[in-house]
DSSP file (Angstrom, degrees, kcal/mol; ACC not computed):
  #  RESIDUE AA STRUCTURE BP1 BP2  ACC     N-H-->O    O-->H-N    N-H-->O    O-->H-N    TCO  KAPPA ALPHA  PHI   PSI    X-CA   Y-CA   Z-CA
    1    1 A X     >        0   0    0      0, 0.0     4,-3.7     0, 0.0     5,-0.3   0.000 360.0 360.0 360.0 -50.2   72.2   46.4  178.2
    2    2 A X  H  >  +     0   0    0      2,-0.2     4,-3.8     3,-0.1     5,-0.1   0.930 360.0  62.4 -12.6 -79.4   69.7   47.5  175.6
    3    3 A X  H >> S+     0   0    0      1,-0.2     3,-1.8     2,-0.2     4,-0.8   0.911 104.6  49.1 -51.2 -82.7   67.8   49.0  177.6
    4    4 A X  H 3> S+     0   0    0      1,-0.3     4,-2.5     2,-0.2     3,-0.3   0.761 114.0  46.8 -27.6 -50.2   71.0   51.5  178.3
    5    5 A X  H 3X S+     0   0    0     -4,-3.7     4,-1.0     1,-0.2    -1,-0.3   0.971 109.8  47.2 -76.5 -27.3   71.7   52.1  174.7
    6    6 A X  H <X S+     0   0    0     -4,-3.8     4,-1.3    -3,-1.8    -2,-0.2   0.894 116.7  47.5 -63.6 -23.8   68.2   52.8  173.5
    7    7 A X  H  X S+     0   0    0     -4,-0.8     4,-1.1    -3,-0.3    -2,-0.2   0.946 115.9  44.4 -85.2 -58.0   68.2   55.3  176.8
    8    8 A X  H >X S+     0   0    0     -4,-2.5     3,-4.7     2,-0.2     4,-0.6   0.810 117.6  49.8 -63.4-100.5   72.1   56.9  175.5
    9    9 A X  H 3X S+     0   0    0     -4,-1.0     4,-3.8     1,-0.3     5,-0.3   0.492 107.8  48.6 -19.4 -64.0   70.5   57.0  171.6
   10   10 A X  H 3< S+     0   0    0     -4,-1.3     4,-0.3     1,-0.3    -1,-0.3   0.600 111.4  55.4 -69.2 -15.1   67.3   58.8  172.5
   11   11 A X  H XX S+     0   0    0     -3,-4.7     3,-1.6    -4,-1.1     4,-1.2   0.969 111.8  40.9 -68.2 -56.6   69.5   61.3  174.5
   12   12 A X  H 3X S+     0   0    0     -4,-0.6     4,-2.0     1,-0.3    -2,-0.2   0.779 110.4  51.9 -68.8 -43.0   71.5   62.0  171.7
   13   13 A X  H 3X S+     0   0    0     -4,-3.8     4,-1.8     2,-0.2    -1,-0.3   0.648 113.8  49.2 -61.9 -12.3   68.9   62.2  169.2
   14   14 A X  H <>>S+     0   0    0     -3,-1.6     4,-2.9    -4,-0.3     5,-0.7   0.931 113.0  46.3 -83.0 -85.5   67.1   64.9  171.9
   15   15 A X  H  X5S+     0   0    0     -4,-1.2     4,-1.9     2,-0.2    -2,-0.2   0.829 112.4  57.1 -30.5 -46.6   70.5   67.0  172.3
   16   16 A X  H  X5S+     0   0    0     -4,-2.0     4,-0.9    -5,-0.2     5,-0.4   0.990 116.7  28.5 -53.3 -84.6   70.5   66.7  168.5
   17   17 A X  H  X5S+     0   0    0     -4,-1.8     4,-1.7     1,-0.3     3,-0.4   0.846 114.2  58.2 -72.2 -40.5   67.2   68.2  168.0
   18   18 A X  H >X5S+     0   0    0     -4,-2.9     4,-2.1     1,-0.2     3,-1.0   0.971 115.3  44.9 -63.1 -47.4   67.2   70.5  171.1
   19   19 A X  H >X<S+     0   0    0     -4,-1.9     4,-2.9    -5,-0.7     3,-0.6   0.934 114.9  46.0 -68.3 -42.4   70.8   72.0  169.2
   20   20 A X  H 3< S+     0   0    0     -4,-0.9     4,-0.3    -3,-0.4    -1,-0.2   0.587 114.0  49.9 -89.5 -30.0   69.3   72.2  165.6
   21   21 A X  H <X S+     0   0    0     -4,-1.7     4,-2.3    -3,-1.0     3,-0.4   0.769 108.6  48.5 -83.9 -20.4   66.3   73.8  167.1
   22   22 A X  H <X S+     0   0    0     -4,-2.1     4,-1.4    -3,-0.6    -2,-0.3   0.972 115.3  48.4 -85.5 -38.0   68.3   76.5  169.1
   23   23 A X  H  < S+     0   0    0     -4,-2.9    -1,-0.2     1,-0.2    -3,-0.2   0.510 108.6  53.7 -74.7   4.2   70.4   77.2  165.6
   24   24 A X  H  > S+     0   0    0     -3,-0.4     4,-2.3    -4,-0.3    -1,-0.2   0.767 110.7  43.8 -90.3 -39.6   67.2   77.5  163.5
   25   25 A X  H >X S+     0   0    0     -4,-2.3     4,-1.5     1,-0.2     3,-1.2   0.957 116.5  47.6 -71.6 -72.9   65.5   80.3  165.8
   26   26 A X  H 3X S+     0   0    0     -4,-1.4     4,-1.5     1,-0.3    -1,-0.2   0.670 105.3  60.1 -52.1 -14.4   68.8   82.1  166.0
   27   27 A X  H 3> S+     0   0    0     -5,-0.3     4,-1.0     1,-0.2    -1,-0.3   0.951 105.7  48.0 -49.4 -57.4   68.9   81.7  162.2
   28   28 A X  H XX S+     0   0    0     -4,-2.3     4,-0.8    -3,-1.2     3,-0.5   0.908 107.4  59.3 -46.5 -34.5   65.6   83.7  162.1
   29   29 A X  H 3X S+     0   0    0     -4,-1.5     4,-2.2     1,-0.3    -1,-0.2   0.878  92.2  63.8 -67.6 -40.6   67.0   86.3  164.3
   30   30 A X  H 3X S+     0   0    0     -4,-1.5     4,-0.6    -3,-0.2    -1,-0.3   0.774  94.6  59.5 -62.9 -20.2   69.9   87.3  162.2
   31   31 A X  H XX S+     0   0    0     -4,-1.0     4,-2.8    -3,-0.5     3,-2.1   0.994 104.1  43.8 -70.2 -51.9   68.0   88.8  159.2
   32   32 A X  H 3< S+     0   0    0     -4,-0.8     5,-0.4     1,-0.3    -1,-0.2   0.904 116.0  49.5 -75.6 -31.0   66.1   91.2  160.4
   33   33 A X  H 3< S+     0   0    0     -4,-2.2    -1,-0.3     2,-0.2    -2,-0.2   0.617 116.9  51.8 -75.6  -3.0   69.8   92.4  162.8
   34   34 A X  H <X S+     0   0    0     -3,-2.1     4,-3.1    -4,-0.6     5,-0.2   0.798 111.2  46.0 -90.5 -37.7   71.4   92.1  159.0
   35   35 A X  H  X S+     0   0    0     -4,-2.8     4,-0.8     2,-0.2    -2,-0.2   0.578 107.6  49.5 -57.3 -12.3   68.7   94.3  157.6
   36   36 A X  H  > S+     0   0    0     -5,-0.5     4,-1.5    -4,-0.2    30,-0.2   0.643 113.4  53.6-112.1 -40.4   68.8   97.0  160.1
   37   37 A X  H >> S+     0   0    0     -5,-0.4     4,-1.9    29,-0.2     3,-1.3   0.958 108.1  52.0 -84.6 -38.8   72.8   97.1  159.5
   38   38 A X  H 3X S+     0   0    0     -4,-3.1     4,-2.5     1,-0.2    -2,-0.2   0.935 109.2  41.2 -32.9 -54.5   72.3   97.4  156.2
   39   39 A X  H 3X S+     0   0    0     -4,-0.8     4,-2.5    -5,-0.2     5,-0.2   0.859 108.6  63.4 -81.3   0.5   70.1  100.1  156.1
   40   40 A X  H XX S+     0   0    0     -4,-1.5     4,-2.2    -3,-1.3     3,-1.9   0.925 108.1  42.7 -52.7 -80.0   72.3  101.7  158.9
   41   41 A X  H 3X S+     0   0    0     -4,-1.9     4,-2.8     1,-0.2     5,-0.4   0.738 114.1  54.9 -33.7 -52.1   75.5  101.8  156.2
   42   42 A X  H 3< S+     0   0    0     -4,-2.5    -1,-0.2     1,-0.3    -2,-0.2   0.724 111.3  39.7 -41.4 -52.7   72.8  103.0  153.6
   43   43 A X  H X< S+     0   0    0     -4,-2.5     3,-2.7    -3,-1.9     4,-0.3   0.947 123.6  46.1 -65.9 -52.3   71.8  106.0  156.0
   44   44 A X  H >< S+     0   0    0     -4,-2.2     3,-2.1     1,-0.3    -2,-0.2   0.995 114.3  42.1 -44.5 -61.1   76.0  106.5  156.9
   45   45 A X  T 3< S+     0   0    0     -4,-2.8    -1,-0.3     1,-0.3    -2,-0.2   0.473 110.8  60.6 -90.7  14.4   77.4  106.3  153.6
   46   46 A X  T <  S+     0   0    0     -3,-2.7    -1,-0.3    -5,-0.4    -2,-0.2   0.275  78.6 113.9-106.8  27.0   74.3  108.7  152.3
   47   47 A X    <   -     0   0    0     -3,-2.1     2,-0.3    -4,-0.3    -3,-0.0  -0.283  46.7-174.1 -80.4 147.1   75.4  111.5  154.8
   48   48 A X    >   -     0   0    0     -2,-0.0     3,-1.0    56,-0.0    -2,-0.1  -0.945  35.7-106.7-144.6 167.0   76.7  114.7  152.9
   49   49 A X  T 3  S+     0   0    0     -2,-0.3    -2,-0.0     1,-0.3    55,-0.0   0.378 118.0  65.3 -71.1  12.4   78.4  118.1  154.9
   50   50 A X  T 3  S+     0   0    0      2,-0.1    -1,-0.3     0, 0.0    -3,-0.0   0.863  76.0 115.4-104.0 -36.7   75.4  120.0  154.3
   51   51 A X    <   -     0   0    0     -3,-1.0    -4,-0.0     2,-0.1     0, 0.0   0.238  65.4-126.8 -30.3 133.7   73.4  117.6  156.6
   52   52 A X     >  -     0   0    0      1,-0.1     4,-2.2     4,-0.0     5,-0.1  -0.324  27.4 -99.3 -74.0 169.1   72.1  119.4  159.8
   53   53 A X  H  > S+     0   0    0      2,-0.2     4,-2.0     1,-0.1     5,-0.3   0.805 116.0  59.7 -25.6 -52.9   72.7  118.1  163.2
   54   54 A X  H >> S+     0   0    0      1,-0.2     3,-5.9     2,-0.2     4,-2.2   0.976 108.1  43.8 -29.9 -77.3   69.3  116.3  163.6
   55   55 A X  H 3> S+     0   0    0      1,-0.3     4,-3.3     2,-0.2    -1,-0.2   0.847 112.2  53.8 -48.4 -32.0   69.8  114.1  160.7
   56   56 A X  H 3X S+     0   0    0     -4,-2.2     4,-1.7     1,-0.3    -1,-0.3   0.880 111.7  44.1 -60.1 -25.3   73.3  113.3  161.7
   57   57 A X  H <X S+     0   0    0     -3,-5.9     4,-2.1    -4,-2.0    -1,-0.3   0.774 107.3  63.0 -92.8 -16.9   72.3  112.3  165.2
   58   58 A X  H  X S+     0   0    0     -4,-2.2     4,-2.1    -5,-0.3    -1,-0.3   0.879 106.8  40.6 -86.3 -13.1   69.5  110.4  163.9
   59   59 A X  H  X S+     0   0    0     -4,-3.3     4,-1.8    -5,-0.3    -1,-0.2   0.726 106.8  59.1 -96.3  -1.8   71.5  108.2  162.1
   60   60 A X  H  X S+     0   0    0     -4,-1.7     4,-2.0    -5,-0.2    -2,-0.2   0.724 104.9  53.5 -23.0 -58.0   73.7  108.1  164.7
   61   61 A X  H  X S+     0   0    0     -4,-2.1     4,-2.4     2,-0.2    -2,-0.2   0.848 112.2  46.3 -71.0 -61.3   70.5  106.8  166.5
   62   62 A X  H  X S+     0   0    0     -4,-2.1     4,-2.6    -5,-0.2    -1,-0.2   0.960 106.5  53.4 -48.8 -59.3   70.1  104.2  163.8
   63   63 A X  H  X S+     0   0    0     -4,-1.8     4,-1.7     2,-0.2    -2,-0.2   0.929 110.5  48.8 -44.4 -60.5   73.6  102.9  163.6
   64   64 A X  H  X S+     0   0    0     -4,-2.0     4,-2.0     1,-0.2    -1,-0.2   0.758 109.6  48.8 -49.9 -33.9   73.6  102.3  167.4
   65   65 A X  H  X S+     0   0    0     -4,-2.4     4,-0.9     2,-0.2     5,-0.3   0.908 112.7  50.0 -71.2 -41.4   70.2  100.4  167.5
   66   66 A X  H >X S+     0   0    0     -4,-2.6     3,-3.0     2,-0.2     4,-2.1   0.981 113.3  52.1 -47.8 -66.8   71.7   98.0  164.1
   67   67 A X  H 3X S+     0   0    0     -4,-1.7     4,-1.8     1,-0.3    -2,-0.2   0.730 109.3  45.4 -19.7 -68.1   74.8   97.7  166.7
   68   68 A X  H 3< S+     0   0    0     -4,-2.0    -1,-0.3     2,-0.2    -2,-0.2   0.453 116.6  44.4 -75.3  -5.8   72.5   96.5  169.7
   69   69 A X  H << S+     0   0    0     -3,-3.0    -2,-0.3    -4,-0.9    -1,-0.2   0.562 108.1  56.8-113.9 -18.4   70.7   94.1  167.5
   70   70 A X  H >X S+     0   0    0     -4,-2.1     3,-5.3    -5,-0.3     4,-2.7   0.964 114.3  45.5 -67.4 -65.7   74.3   92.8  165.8
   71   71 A X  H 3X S+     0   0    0     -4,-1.8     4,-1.3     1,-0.4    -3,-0.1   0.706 105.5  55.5 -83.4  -2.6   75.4   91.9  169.7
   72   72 A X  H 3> S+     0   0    0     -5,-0.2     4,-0.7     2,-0.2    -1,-0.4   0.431 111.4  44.7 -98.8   9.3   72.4   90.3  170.9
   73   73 A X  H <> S+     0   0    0     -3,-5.3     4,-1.2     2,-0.1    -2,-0.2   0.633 118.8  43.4 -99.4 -14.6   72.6   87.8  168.0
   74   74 A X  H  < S+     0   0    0     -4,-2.7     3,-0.4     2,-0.2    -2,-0.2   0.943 111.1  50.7 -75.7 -36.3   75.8   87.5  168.6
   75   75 A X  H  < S+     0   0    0     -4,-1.3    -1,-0.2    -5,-0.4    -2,-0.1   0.952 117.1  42.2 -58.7 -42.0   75.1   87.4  172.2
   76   76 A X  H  < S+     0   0    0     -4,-0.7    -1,-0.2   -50,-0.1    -2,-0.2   0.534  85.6 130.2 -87.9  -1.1   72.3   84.5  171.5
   77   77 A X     <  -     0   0    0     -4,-1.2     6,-0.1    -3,-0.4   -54,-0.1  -0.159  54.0-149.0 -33.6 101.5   74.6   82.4  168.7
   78   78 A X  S    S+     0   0    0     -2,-0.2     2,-0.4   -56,-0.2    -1,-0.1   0.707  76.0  43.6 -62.8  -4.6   74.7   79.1  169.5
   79   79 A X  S  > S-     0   0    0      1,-0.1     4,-1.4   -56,-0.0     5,-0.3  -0.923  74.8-123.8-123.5 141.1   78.3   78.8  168.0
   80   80 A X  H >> S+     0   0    0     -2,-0.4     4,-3.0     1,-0.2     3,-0.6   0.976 112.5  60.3 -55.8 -52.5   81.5   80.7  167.9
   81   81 A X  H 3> S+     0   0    0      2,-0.2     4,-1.8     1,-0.2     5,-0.2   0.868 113.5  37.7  -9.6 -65.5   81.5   80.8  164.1
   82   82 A X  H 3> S+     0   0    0      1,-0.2     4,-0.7     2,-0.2    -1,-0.2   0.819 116.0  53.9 -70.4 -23.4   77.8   82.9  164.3
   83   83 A X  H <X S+     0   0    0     -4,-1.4     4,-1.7    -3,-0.6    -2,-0.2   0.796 109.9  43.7 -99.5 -26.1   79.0   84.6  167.1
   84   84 A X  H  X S+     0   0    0     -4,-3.0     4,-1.8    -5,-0.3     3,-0.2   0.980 116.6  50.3 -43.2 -65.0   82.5   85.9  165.3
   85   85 A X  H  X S+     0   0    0     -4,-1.8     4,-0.6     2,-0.3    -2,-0.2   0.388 109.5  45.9-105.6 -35.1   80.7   86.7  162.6
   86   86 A X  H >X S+     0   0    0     -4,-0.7     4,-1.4    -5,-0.2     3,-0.6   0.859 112.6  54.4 -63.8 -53.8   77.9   88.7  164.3
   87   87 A X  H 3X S+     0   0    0     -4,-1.7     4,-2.4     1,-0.2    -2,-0.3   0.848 104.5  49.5 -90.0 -15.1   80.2   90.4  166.2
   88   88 A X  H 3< S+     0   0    0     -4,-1.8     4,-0.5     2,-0.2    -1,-0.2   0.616 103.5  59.0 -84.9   4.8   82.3   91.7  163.5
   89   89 A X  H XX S+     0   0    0     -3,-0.6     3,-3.9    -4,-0.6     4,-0.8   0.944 108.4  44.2 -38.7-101.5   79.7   93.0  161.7
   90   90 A X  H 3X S+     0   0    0     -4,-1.4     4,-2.9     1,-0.2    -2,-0.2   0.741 113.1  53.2 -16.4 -58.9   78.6   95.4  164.6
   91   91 A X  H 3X S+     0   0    0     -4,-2.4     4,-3.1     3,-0.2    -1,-0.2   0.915 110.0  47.5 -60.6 -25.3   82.2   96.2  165.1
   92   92 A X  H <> S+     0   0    0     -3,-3.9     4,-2.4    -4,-0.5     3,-0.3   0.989 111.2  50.2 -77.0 -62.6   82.4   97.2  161.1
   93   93 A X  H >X S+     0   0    0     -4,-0.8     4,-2.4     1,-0.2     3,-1.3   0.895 113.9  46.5 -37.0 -57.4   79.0   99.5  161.2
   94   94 A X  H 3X S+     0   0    0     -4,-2.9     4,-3.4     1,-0.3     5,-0.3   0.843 118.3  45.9 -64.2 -46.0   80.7  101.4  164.4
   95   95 A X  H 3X S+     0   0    0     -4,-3.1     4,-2.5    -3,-0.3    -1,-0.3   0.806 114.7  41.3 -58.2 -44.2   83.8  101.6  162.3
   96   96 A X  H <X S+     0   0    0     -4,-2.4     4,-1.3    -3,-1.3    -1,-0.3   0.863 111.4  56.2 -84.9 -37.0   82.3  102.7  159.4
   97   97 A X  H  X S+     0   0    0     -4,-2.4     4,-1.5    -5,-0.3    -2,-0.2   0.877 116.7  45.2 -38.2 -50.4   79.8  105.3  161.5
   98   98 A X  H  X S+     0   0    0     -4,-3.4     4,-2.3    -5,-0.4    -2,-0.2   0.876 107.4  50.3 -82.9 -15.3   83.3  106.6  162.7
   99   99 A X  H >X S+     0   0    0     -4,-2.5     3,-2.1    -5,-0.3     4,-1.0   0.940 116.0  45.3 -61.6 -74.7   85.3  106.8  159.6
  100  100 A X  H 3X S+     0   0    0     -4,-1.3     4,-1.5     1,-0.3     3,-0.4   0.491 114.1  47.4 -26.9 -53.5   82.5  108.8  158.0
  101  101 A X  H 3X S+     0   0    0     -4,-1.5     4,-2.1     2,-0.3    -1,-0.3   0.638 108.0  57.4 -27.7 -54.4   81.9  111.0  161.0
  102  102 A X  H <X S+     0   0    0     -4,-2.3     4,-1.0    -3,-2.1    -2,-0.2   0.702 104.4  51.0 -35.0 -38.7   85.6  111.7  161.2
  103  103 A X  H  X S+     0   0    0     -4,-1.0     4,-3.0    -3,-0.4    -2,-0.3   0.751 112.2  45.7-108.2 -37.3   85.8  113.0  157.6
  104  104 A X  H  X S+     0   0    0     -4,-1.5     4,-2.4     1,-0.2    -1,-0.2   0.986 108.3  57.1 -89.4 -21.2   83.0  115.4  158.2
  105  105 A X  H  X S+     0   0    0     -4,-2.1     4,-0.5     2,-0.2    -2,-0.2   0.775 114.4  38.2 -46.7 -33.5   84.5  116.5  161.5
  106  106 A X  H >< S+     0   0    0     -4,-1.0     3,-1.9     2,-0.1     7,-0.2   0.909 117.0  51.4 -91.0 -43.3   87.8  117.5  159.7
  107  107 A X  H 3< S+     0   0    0     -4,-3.0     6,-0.4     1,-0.2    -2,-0.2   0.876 113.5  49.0 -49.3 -43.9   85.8  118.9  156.4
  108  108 A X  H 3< S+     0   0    0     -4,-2.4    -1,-0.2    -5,-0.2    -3,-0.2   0.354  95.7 106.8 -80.4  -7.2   83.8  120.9  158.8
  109  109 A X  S << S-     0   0    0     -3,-1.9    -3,-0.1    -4,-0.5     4,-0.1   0.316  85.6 -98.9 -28.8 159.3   86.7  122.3  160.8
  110  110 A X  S    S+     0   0    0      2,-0.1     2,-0.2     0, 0.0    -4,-0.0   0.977  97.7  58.7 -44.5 -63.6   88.0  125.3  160.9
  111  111 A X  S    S-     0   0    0      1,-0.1     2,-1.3    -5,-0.0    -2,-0.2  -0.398  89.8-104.1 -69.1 135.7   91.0  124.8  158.5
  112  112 A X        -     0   0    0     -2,-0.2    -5,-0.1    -4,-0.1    -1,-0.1  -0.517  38.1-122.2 -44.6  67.2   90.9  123.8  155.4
  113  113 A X        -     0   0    0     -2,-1.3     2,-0.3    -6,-0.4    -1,-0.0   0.053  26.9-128.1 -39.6 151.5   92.0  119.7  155.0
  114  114 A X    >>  -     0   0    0      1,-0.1     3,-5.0     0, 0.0     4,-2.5  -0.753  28.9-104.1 -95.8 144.3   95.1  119.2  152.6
  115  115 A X  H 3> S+     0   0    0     -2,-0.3     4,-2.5     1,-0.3     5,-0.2   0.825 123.4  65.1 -49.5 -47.8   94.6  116.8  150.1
  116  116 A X  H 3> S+     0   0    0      1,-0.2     4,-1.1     3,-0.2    -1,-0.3   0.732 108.5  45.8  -7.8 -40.1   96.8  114.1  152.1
  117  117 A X  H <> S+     0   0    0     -3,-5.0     4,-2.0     2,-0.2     3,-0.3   0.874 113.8  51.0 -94.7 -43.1   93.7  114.3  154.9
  118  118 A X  H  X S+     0   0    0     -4,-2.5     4,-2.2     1,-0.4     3,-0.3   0.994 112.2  37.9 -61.7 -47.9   91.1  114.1  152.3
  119  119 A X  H  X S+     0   0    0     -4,-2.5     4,-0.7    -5,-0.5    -1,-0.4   0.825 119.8  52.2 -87.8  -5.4   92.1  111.2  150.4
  120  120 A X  H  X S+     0   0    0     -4,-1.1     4,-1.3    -3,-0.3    -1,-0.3   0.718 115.9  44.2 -59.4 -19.5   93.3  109.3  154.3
  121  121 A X  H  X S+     0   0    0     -4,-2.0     4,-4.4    -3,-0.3    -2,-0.2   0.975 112.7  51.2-112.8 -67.4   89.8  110.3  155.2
  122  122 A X  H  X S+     0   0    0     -4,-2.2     4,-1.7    -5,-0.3    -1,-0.2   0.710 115.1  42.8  -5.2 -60.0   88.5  108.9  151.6
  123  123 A X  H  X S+     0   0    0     -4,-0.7     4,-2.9    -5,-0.2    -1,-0.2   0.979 106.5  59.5 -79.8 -54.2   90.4  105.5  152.1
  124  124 A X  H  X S+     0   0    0     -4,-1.3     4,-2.7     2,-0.2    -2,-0.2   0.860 112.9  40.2  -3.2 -74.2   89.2  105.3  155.8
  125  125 A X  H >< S+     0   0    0     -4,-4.4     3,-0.9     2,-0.2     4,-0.2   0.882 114.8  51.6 -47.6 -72.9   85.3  105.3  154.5
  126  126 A X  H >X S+     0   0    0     -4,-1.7     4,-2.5     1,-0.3     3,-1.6   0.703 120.0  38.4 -28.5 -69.2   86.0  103.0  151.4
  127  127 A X  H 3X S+     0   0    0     -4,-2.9     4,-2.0     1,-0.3    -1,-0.3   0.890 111.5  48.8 -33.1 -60.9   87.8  100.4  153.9
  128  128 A X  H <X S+     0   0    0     -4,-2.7     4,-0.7    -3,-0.9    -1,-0.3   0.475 119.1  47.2 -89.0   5.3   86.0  100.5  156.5
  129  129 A X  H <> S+     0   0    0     -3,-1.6     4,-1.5    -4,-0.2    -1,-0.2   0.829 106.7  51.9 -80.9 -63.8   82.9  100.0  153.8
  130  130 A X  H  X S+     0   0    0     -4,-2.5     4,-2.1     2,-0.2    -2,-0.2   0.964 104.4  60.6 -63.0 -71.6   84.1   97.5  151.9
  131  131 A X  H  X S+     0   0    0     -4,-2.0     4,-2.8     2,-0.2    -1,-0.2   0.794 107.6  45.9 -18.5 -58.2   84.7   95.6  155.4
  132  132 A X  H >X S+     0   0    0     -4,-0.7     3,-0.7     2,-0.2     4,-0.5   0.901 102.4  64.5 -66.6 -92.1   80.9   95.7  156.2
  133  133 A X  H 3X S+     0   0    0     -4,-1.5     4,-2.7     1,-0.3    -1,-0.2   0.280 107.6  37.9  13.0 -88.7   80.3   94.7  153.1
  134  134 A X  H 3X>S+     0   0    0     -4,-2.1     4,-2.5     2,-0.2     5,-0.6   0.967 115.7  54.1 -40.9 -76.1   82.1   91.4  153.8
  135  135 A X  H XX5S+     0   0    0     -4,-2.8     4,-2.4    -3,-0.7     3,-1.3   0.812 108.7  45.0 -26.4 -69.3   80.8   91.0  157.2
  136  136 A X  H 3X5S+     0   0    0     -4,-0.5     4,-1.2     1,-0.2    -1,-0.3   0.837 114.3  47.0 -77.5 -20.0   77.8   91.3  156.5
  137  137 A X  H 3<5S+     0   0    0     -4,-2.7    -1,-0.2    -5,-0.2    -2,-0.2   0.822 108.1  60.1 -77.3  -5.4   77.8   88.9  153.3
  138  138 A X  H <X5S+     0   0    0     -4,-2.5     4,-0.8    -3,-1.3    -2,-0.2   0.690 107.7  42.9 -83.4 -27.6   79.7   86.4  155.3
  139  139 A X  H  X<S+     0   0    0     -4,-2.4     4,-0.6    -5,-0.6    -1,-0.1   0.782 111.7  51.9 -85.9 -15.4   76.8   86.1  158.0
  140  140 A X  H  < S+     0   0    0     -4,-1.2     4,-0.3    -5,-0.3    -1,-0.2   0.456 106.1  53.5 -99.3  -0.8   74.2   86.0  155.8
  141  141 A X  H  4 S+     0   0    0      2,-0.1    -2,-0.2     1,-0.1    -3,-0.1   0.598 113.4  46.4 -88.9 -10.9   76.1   83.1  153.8
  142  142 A X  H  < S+     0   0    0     -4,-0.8    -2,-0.2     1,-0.2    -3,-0.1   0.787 116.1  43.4 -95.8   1.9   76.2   81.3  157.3
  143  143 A X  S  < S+     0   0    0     -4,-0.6     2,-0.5  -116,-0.1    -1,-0.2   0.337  97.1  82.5 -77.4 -22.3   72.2   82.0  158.1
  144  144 A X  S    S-     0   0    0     -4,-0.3     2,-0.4     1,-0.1    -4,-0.0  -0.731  88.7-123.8 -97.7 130.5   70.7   81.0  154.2
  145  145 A X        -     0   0    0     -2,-0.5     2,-0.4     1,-0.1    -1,-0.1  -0.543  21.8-102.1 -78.0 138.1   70.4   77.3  154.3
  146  146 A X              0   0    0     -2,-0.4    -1,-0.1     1,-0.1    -5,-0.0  -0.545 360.0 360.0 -91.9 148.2   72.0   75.3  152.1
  147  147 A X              0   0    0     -2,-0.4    -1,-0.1     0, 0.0    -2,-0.0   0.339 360.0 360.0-104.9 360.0   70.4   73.7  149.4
C-alpha cells in the first residue's frame, strides 16, 4: 500500500514539474512574439500618405511575420488563458494593420473623404490601437513572473 502511494506521489510530482517546465519555455517564447508586435504597431501607426509602396508593403511584411509569431505561441500555450491572450493580440495587430490601411486607401482615393469618413476612419485607428495596447499588456502581465 505504500509502495502504491509513493509510486501515485512521484507521478504527480513528475506531471507537476513536466507542466511547470512546459509553461516556463513557452514563457520565454512570448517576449520576443510581444516584441516583434510591438514594433509592428510602431512601424503601422508611423505610416503617413506620402509613404511609397515599398515601405507600405514592408510593413505589411512585418506585421504579418509579428502575426505568425503571435499564433505559434498561441499555438504552443500550454493553457487556454495564454492561448486567448496570444491570440487576441495577433487578431488586434491584423486589425489595427487594417484600420490604418483602410484610412489611407480612402485618403488616397479619388474623391475627396467628408469629414464623417475621416473622423470614422480616425476612431477605427485609435480603437483598434488602444485594443493592442491592452492585448498586448495583458500577455505580458501573464508571462512576467510574479514576485
Amino acid at each position: 500500500m505504500v509502495v502504491i502511494l509513493a509510486v501515485i506521489l512521484i507521478a504527480l510530482l513528475l506531471a507537476r514539474s513536466r507542466r511547470q517546465g512546459s509553461l516556463a519555455g513557452w514563457r520565454r517564447s512570448v517576449l520576443p512574439a510581444v516584441s516583434a508586435a510591438e514594433l509592428a504597431r510602431e512601424l503601422v501607426l508611423s505610416q503617413t500618405e506620402s509613404d511609397d509602396a515599398q515601405r507600405r508593403a514592408s510593413v505589411a511584411a512585418q506585421v504579418d511575420e509579428a502575426v505568425g509569431e503571435l499564433e505559434r505561441v498561441a499555438a504552443a500555450s500550454p493553457d487556454d488563458a495564454g492561448r486567448a491572450l496570444s491570440t487576441r493580440c495577433a487578431d488586434s495587430l491584423r486589425g489595427l494593420a487594417f484600420a490604418v490601411e483602410a484610412e489611407h486607401l480612402m485618403r488616397s482615393g479619388g474623391e475627396h473623404p467628408t469629414g464623417e469618413q475621416l473622423a470614422s476612419a480616425d476612431a477605427a485607428r485609435r480603437h483598434r490601437s488602444a485594443e493592442l495596447d491592452a492585448a498586448l499588456r495583458n500577455l505580458k502581465a501573464e508571462v512576467t513572473p510574479e514576485r
